[in-house]
One Martini backbone bead per residue (centre of mass of N, CA, C, O) as a GRO file, in nm:
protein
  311
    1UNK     BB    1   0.097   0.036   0.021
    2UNK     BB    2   0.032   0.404  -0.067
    3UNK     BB    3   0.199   0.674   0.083
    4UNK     BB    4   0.011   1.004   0.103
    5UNK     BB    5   0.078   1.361   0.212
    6UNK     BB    6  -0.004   1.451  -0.073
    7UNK     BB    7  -0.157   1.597  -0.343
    8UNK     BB    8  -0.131   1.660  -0.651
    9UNK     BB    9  -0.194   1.923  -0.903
   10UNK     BB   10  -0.138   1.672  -1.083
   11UNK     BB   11  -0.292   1.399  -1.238
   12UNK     BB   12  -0.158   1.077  -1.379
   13UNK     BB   13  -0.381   0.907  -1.278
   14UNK     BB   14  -0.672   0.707  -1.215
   15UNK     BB   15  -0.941   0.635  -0.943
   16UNK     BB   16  -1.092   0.543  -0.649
   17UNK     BB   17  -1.285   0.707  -0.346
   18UNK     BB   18  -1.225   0.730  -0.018
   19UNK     BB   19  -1.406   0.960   0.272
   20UNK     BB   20  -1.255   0.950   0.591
   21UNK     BB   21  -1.200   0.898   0.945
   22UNK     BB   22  -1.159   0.553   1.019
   23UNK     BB   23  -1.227   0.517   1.316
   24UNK     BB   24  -1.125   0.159   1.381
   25UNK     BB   25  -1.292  -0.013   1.123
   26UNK     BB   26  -1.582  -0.068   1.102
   27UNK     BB   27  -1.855  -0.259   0.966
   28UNK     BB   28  -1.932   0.014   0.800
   29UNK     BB   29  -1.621   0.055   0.676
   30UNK     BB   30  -1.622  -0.256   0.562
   31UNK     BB   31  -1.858  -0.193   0.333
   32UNK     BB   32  -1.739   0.064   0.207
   33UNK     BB   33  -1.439  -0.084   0.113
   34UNK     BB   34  -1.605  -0.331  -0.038
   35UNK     BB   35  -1.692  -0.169  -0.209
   36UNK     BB   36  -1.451   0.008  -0.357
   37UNK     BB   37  -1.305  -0.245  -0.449
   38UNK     BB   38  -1.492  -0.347  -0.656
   39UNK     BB   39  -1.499  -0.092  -0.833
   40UNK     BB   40  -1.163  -0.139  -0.873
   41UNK     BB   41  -1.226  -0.367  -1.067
   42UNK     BB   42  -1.450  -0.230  -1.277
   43UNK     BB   43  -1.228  -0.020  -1.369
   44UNK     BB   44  -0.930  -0.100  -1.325
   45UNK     BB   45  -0.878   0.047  -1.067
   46UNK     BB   46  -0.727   0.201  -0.767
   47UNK     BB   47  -0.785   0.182  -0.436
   48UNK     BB   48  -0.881   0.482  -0.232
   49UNK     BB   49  -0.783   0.671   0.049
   50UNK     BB   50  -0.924   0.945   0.240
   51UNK     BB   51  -0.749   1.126   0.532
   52UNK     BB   52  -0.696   1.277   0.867
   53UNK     BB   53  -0.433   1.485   1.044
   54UNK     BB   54  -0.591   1.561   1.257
   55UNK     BB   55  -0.883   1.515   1.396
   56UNK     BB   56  -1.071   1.781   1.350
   57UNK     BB   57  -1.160   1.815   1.661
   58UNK     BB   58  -0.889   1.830   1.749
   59UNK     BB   59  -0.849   2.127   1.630
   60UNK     BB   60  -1.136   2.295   1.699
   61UNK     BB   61  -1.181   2.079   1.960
   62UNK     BB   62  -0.997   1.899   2.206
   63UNK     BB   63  -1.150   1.863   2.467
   64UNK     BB   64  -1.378   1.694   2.284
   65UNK     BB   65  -1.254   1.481   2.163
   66UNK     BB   66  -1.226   1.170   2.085
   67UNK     BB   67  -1.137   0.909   2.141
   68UNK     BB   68  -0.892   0.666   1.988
   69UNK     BB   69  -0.912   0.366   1.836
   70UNK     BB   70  -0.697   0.443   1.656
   71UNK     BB   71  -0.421   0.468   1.527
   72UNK     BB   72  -0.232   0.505   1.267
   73UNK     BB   73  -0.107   0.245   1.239
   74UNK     BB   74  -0.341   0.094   1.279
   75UNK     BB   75  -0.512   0.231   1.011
   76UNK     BB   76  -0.320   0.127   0.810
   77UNK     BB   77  -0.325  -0.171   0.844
   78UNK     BB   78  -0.637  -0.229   0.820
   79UNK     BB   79  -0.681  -0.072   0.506
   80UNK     BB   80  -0.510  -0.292   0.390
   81UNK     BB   81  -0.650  -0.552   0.448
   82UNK     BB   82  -0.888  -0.408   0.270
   83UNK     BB   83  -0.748  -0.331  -0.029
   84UNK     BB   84  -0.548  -0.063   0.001
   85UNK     BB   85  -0.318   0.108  -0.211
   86UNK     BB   86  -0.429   0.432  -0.170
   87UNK     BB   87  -0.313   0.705   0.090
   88UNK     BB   88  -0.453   0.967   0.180
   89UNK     BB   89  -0.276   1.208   0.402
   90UNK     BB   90  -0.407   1.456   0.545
   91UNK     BB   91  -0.349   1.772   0.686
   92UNK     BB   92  -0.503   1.893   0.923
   93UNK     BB   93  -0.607   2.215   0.898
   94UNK     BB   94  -0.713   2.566   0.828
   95UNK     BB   95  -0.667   2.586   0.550
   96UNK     BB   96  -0.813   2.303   0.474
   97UNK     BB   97  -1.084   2.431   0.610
   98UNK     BB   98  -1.073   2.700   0.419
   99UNK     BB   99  -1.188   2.515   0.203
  100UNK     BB  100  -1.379   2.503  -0.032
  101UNK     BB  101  -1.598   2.314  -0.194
  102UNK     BB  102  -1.519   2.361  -0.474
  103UNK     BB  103  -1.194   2.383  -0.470
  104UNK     BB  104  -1.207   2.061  -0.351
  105UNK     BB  105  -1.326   1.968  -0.619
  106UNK     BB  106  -1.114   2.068  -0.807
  107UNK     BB  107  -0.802   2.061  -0.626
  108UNK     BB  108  -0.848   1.728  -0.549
  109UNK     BB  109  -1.072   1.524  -0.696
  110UNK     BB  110  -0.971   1.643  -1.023
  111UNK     BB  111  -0.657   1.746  -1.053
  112UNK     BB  112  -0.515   1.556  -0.806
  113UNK     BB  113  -0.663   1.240  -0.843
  114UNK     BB  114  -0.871   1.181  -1.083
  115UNK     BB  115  -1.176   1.096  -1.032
  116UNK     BB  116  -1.417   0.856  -1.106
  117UNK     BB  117  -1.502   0.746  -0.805
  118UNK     BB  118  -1.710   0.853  -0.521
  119UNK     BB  119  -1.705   0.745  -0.181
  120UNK     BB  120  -1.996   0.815   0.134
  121UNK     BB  121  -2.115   0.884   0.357
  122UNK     BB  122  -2.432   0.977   0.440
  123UNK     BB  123  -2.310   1.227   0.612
  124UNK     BB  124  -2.076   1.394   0.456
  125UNK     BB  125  -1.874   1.694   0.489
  126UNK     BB  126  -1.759   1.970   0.340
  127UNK     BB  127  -1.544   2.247   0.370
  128UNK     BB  128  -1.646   2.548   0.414
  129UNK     BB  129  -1.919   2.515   0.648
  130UNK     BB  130  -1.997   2.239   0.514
  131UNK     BB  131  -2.122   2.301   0.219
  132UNK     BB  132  -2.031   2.017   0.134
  133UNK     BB  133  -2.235   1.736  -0.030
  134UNK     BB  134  -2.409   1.495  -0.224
  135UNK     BB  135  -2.537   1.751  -0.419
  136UNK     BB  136  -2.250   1.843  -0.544
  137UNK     BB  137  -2.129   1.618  -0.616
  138UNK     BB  138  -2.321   1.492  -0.820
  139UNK     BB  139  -2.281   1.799  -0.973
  140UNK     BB  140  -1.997   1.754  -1.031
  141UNK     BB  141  -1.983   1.452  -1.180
  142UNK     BB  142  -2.114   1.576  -1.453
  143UNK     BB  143  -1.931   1.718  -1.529
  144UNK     BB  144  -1.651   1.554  -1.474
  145UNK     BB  145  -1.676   1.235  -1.498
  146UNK     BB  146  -1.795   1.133  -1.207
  147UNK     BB  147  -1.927   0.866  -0.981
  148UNK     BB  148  -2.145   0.869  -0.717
  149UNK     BB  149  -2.179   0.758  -0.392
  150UNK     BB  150  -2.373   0.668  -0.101
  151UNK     BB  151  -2.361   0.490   0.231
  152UNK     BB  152  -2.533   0.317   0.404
  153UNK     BB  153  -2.649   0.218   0.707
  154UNK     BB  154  -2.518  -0.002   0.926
  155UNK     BB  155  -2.710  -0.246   1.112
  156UNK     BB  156  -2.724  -0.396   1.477
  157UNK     BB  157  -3.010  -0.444   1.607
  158UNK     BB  158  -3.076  -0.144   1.490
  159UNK     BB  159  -2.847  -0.012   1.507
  160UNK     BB  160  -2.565   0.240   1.429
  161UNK     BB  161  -2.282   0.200   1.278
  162UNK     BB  162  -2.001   0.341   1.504
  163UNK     BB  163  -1.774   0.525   1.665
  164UNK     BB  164  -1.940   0.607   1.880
  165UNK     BB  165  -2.063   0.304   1.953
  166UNK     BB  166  -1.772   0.179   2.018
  167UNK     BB  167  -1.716   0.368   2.272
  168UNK     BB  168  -1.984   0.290   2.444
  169UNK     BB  169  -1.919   0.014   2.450
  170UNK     BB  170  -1.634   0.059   2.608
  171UNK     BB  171  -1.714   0.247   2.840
  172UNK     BB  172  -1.925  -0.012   2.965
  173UNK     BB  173  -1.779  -0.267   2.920
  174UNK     BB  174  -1.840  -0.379   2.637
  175UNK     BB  175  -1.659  -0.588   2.462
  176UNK     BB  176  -1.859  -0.763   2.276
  177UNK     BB  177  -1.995  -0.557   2.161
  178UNK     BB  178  -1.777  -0.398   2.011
  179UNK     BB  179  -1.698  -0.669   1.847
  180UNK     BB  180  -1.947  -0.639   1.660
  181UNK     BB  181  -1.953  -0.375   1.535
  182UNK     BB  182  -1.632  -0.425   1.440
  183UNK     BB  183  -1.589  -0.737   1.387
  184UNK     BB  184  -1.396  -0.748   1.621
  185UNK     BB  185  -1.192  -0.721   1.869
  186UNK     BB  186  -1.060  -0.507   2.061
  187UNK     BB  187  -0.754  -0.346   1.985
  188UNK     BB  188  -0.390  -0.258   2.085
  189UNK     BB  189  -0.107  -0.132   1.940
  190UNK     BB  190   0.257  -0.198   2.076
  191UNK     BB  191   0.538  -0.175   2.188
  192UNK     BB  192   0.797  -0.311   2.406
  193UNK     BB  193   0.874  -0.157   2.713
  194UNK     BB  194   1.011  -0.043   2.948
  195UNK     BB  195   0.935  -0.032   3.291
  196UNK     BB  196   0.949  -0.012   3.637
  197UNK     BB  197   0.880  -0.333   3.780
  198UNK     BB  198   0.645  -0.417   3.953
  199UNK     BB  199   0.513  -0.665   3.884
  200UNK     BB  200   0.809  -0.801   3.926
  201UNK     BB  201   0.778  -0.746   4.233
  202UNK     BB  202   0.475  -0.895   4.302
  203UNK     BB  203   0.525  -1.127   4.051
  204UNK     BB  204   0.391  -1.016   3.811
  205UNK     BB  205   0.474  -1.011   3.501
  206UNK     BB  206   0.507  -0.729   3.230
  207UNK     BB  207   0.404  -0.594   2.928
  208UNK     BB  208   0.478  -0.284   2.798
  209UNK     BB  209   0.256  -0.066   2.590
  210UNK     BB  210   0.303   0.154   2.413
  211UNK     BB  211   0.162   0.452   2.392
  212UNK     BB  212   0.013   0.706   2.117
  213UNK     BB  213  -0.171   0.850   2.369
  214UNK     BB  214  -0.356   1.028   2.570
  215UNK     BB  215  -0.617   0.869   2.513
  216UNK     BB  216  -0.865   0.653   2.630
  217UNK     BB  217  -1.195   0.467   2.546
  218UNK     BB  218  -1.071   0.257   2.797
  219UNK     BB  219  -1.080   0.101   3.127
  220UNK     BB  220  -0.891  -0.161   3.308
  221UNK     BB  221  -0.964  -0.495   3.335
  222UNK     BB  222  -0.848  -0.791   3.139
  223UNK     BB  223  -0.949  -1.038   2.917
  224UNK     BB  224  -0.631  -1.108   2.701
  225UNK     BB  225  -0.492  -1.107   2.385
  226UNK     BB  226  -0.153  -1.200   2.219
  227UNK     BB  227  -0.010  -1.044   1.939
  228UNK     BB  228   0.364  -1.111   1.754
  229UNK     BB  229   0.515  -1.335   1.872
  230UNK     BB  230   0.352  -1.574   1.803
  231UNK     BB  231   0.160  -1.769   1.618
  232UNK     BB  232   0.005  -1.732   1.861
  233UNK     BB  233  -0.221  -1.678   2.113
  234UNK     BB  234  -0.146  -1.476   2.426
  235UNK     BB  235  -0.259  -1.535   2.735
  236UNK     BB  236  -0.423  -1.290   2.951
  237UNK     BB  237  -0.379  -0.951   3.169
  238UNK     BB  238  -0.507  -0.635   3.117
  239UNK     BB  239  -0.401  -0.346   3.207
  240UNK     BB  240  -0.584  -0.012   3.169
  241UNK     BB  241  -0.407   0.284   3.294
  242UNK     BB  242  -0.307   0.513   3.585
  243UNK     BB  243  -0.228   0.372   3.824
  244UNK     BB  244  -0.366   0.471   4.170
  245UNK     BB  245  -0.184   0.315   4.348
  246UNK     BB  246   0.127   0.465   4.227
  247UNK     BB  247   0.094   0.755   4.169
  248UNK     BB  248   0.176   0.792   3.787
  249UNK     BB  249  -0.076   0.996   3.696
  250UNK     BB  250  -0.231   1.027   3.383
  251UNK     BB  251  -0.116   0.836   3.188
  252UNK     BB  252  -0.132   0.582   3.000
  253UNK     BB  253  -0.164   0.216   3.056
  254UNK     BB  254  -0.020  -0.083   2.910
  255UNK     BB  255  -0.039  -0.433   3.036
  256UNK     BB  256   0.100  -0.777   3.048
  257UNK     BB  257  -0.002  -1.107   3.186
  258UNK     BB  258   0.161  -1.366   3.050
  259UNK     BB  259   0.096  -1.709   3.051
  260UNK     BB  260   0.357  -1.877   3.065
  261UNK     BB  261   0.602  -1.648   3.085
  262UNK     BB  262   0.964  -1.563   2.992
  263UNK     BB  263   1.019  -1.377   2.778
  264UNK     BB  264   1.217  -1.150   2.587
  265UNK     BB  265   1.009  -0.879   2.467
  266UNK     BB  266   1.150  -0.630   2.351
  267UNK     BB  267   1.068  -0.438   2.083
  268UNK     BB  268   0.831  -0.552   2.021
  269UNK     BB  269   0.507  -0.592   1.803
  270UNK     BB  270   0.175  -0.557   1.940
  271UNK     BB  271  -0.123  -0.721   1.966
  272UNK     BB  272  -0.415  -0.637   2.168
  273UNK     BB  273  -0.687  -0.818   2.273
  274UNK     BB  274  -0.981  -0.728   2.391
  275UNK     BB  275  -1.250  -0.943   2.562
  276UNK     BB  276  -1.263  -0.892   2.908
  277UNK     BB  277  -1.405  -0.760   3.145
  278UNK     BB  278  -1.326  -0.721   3.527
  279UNK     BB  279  -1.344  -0.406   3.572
  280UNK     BB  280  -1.189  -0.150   3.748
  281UNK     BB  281  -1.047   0.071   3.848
  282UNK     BB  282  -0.818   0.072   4.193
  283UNK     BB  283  -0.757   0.167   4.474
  284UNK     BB  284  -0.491   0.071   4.722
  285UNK     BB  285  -0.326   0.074   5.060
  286UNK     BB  286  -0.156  -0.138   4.912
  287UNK     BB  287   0.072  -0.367   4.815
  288UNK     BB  288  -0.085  -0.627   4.938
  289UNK     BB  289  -0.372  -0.571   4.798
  290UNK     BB  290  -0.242  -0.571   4.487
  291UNK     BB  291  -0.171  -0.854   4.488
  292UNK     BB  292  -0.429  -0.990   4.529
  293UNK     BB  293  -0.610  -0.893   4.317
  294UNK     BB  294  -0.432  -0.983   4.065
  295UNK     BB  295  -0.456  -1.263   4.148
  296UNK     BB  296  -0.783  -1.252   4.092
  297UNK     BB  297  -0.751  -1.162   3.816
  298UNK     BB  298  -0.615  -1.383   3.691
  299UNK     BB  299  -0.775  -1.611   3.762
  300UNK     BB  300  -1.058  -1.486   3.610
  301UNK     BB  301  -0.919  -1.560   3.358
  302UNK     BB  302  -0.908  -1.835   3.351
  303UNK     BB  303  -1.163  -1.889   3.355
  304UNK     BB  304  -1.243  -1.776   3.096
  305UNK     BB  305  -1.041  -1.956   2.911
  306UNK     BB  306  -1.148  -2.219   2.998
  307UNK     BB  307  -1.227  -2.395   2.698
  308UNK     BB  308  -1.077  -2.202   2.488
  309UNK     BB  309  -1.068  -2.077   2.192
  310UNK     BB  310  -0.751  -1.990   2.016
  311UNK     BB  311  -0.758  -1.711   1.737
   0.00000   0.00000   0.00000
């Protein structure tokens, strides 16, 4: 998959086209990227999608932004599997939010692009003031020779499959239910670097994993499986939050103590993949209260995997 951080001036070849902020890659996500797919093999073009960084919202209220589902590196490994060739990255400033919706497609759509066709969701509005729509789009693919279509919302059990639904998901603790909406558990990949070693000093060996995130969208102890050391899903207990007890400070944190494992994995690049909350954070006024605790927390994982196939 081919990344670009800039549209040309001039397109030297021409594409099918999807855009959106695609954080999580939920089902709703990956039913437009499989039209966008289909449509890039009946016209012989390859499927491109666009995105921006950062979210909108990070931008002009950074304090209301949603926590992010997914980082960029999650978000493009995801793109790609599902059959995305070329991912435009656009730097959203306020330049190109101050891009007008007219001149957005006339030079990003139509002369940097190439655009053949272009598929967006139901909601997307664009250019400066939200001004530009699905019927503007349309009136400009008449002229221009550019096909759109909007992508119609996709519903789990009346629900309306979204990012915002599966934070909400993730914020009630309910792992299986946004497991549902994503098409997969929830995971979050990074590299395993060195900690404190309280764990190892507890007795319980964790590995942490670096976040490249200010916020996560869920806090807790879980059980979860650690995929990209073996090829098999190796189960564990993992822990994600500011660790009230160590009194570590706001920034989160994600650690997993993987069972029956001894291995020196520090460098190495992992997907967690959370599959059931076991509790919230809490304080504990020792450190003999939080080794009971994770003792606890421990077993009841092990028994959640217990007769589970792992994979």
């Amino acid at each position: 998959m081919q990344l670009h951080r800039s549209f040309p001036a001039q397109a030297t070849s021409s594409r099918v086209l999807a855009i959106g902020n695609f954080d999580g890659l939920h089902l709703g996500h990956r039913a437009l990227l499989e039209r966008l797919t289909a449509t890039g093999r009946q016209h012989g073009l390859p499927p491109a999608v666009m995105t921006f960084e950062p979210h909108p919202r990070e931008l002009f209220t950074p304090e209301q932004a949603p926590a992010r589902l997914t980082s960029l590196r999650e978000k493009l490994a995801l793109l790609e599997s599902c059959g995305i060739e070329e991912v435009y990255l656009l730097h959203f400033s306020r330049k190109l939010a101050g891009l007008t919706a007219e001149d957005f497609i006339e030079r990003v759509l139509v002369h940097g692009l190439g655009v053949r066709h272009l598929i967006i969701g139901d909601d997307f509005r664009f250019g400066k003031g939200r001004a530009g729509d699905f019927a503007m789009l349309q009136s400009a693919g008449q002229r221009h020779g550019f096909g759109v279509e909007a992508m119609h919302t996709i519903e789990i059990n009346g629900e309306r499959v979204s990012s915002s639904a599966v934070r909400d998901a993730l914020g009630a603790g309910d792992l299986e239910h946004a497991a549902r909406l994503l098409g997969r558990p929830y995971s979050i990949a990074g590299r395993v670097v060195h900690g404190d070693k309280i764990g190892r000093k507890l007795g319980f060996p964790t590995a942490n994993i670096q976040l490249k995130r200010k916020r996560v969208a869920l806090t807790g102890v879980f059980a979860a499986t650690v995929s990209g050391i073996d090829k098999r899903f190796l189960p564990g207990a993992a822990s994600l939050g500011v660790r009230p007890t160590l009194g570590a400070g706001l920034r989160p944190v994600l650690e997993v103590h993987l069972f029956d494992f001894d291995r020196e994995i520090y460098g190495s690049h992992v997907t967690v993949h959370l599959l059931h909350k076991l509790r919230d954070e809490a304080r504990y006024d020792s450190f003999e209260a939080l080794t009971a605790q994770i003792a606890r927390d421990v077993q009841c994982t092990q028994d959640y995997f217990a007769g589970k196939q792992l994979g």
